[in-house]
VOBA-1610 file (N, C-alpha, C; in pm, whole numbers, padded with zeros to 5 digits, always signed):
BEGIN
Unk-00582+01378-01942Unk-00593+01431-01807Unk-00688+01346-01723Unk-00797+01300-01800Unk-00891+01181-01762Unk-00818+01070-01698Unk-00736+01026-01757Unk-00636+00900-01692Unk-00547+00918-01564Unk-00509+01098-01570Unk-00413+01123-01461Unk-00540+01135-01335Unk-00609+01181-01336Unk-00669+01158-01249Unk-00762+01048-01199Unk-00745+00976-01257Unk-00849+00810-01249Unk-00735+00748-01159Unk-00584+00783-01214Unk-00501+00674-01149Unk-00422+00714-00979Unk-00472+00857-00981Unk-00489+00949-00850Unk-00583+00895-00753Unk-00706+00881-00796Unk-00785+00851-00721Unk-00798+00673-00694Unk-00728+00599-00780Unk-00723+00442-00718Unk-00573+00482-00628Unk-00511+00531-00714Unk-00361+00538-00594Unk-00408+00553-00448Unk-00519+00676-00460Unk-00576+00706-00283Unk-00639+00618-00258Unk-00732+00548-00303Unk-00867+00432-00202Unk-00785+00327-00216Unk-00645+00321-00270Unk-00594+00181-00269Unk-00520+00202-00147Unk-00448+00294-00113Unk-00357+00330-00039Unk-00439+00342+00135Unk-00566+00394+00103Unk-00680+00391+00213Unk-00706+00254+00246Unk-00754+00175+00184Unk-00722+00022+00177Unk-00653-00055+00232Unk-00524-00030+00191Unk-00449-00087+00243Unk-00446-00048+00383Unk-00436+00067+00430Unk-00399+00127+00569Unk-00551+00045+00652Unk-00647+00049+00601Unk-00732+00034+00646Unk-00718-00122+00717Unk-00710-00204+00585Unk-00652-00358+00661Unk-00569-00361+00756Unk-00427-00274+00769Unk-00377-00288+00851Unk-00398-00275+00986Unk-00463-00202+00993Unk-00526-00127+01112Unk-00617-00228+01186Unk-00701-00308+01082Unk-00780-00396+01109Unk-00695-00477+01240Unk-00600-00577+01121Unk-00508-00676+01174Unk-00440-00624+01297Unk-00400-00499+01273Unk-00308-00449+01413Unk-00397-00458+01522Unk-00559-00459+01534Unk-00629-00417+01611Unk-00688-00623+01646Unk-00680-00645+01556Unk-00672-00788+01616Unk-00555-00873+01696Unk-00448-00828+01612Unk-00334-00878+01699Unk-00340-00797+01831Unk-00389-00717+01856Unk-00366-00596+02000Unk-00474-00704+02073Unk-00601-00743+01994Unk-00690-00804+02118Unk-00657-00940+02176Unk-00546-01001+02056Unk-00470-01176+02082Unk-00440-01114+02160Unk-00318-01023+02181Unk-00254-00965+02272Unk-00293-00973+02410Unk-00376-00849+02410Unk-00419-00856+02549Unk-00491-00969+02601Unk-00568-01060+02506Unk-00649-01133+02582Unk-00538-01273+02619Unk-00397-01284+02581Unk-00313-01329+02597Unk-00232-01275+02723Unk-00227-01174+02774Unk-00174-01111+02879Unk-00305-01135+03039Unk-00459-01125+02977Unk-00514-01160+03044Unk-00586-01337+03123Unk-00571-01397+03014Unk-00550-01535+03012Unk-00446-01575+03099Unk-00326-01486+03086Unk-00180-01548+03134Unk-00235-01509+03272Unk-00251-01406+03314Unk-00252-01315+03445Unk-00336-01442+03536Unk-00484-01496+03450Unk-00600-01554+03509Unk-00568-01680+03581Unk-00468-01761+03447Unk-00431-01846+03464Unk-00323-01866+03527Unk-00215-01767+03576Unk-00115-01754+03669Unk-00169-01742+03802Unk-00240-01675+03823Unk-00337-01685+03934Unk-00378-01806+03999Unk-00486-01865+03934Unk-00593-01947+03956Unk-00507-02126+03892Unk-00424-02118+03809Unk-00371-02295+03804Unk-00275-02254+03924Unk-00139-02147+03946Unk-00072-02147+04003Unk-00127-02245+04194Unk-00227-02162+04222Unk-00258-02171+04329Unk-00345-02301+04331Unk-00413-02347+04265Unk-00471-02505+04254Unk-00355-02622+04226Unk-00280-02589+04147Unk-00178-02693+04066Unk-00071-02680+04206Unk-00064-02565+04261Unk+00060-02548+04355Unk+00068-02619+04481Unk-00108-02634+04471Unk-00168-02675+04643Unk-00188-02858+04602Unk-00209-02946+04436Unk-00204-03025+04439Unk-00042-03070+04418Unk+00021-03043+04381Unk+00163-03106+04418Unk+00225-03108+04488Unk+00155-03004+04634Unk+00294-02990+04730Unk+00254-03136+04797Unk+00098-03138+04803Unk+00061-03273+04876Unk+00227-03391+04825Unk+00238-03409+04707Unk+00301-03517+04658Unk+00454-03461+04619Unk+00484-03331+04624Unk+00620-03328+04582Unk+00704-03203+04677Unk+00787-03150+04644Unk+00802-03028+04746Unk+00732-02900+04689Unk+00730-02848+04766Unk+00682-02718+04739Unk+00743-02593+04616Unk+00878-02641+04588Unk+00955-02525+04496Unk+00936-02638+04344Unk+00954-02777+04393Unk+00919-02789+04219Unk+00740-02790+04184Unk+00715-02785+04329Unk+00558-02752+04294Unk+00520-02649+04198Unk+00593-02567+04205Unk+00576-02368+04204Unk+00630-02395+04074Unk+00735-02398+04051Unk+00835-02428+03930Unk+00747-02524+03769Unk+00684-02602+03826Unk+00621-02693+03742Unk+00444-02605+03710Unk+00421-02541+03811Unk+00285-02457+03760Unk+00336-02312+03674Unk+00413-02285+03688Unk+00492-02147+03645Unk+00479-02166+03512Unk+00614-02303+03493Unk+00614-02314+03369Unk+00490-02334+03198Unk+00410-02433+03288Unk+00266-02424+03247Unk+00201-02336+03173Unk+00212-02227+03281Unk+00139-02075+03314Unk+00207-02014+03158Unk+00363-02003+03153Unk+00439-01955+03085Unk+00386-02016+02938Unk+00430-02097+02917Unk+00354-02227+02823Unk+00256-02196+02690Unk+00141-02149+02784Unk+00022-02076+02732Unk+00035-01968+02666Unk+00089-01838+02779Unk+00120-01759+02726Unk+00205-01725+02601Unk+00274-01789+02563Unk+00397-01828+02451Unk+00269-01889+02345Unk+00179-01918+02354Unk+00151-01999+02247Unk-00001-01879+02207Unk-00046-01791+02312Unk-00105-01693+02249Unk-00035-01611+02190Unk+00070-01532+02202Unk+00165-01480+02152Unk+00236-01547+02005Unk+00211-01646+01999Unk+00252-01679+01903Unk+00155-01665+01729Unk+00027-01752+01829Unk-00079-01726+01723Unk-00164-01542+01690Unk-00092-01486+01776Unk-00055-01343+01735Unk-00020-01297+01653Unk+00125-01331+01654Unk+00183-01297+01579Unk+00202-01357+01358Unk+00126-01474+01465Unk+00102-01505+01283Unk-00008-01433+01222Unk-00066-01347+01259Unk-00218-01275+01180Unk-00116-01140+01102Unk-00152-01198+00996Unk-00068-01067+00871Unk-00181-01030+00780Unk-00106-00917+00739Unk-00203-00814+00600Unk-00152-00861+00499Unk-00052-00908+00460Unk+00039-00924+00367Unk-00088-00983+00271Unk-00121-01075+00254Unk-00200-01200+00203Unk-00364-01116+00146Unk-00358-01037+00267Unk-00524-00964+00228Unk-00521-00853+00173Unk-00375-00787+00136Unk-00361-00672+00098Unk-00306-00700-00046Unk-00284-00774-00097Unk-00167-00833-00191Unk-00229-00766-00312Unk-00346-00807-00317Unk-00428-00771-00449Unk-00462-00612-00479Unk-00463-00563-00379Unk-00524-00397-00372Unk-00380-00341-00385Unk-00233-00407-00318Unk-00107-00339-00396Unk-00144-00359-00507Unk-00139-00436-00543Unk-00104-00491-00704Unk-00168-00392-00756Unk-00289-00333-00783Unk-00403-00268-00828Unk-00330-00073-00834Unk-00228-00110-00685Unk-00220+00049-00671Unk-00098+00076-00735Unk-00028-00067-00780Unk+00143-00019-00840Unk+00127-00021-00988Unk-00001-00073-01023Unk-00034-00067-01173Unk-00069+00053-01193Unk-00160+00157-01123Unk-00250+00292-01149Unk-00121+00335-01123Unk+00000+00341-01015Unk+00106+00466-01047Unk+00217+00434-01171Unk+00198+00290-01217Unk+00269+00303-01336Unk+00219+00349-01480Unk+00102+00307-01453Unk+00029+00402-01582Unk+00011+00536-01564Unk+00028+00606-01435Unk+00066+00777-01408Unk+00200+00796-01480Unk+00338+00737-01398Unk+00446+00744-01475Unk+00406+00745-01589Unk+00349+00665-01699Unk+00376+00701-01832Unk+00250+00786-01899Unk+00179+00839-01856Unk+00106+00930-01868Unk+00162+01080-01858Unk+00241+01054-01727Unk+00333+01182-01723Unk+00486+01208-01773Unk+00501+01103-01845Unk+00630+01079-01964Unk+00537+01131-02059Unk+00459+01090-02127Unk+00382+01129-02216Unk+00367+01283-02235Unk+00299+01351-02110Unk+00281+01498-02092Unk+00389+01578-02127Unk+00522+01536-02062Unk+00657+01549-02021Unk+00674+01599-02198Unk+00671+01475-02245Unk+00718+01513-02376Unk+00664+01579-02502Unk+00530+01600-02443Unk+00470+01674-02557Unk+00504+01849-02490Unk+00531+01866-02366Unk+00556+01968-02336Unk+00687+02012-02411Unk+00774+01948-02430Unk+00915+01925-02481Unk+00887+01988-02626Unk+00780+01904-02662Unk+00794+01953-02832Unk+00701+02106-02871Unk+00658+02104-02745Unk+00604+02250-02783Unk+00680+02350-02733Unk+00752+02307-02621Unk+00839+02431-02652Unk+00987+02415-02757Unk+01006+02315-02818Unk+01069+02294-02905Unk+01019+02378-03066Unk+00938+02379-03070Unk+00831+02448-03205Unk+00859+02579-03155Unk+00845+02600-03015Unk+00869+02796-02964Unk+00974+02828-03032Unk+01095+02762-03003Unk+01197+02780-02997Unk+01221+02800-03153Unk+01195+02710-03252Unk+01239+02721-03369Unk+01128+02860-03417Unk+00995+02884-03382Unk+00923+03000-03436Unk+01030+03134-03397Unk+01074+03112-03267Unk+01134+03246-03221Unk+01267+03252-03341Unk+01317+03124-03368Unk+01496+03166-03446Unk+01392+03182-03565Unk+01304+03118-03620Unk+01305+03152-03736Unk+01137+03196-03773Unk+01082+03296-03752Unk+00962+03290-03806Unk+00884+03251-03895Unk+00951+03329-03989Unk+00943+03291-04158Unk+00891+03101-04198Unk+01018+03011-04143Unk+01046+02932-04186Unk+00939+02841-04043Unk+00855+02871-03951Unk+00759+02806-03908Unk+00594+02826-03979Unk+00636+02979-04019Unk+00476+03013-04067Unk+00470+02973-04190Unk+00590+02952-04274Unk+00583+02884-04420Unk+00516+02760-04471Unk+00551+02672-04392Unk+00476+02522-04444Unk+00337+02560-04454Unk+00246+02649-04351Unk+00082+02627-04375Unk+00075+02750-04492Unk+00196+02904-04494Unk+00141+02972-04565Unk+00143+02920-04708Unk+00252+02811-04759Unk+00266+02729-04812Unk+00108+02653-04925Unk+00084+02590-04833Unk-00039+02503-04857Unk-00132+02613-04897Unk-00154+02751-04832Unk-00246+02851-04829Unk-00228+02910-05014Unk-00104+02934-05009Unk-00065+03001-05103Unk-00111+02912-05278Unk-00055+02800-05269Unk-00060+02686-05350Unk-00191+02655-05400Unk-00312+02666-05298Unk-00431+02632-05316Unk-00508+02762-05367Unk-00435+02836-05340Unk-00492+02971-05425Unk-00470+02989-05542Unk-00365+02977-05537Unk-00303+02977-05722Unk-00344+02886-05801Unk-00406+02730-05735Unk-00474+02625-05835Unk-00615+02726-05868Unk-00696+02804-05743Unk-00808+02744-05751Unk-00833+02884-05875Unk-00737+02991-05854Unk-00754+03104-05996Unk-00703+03015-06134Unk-00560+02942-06121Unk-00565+02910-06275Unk-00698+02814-06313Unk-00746+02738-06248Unk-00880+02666-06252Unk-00992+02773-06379Unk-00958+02886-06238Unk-01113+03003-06306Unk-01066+03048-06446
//
């Protein structure tokens, strides 16, 4: 019963664990995120209107716009990207591993239980058909050791 509950309680702090990393990472990718949405916003802003005002000097005005846009866009795509590469997978790997071992040693802990339950009510079953012939083997031994220990005397 010692084991069923040892492998209960890593199943939970592993499982806490894990959630916990994730949460981490999700909360980092949320700040790439936004600080990727805010970067974009800053920098849509502020190159748009510098980059927009140095090319019209030298080019027209729509591939002016067109050529800072894209830029703008550019960036943004490449915070988003390094976003999206931040995973749990890698930092969590070991604490699965840890939590699929404790529920497989439950499974056979509770195969184990399973079947000793089996054989005791298997023993019911034969005491109920046959009384006689369950209480015999020990009255057996009882009986036997009595009768040595008088012919002895």
């Amino acid at each position: 019963m010692n084991r069923i509950s040892r492998n209960i309680s890593i199943i939970v702090r592993t499982e806490r664990l894990i959630a916990q990393r994730r949460f981490s990472v999700l909360r980092r990718q949320t700040g790439f995120m936004v600080a990727a949405g805010v970067v974009a916003g800053i920098g849509l802003v502020m190159l748009n209107t510098a980059a927009y005002f140095a090319l019209a000097e030298s080019m027209s005005q729509a591939n002016s716009a067109l050529i800072v846009s894209l830029v703008n866009i550019a960036i943004a795509v490449i915070l988003f990207i390094i976003a999206n590469k931040i995973n749990a997978d890698r930092e969590v790997e070991a604490v699965a591993e840890l939590r699929d071992m404790a529920i497989e040693e439950l499974e056979m802990d509770m195969n184990e239980a399973a079947e000793e339950v089996k054989a005791v009510v298997q023993s019911v079953r034969n005491m109920a058909r046959d009384p006689f012939g369950a209480i015999a083997p020990g009255m057996l031994g009882t009986i036997a050791s009595v009768i040595i220990k008088s012919l002895k005397k």
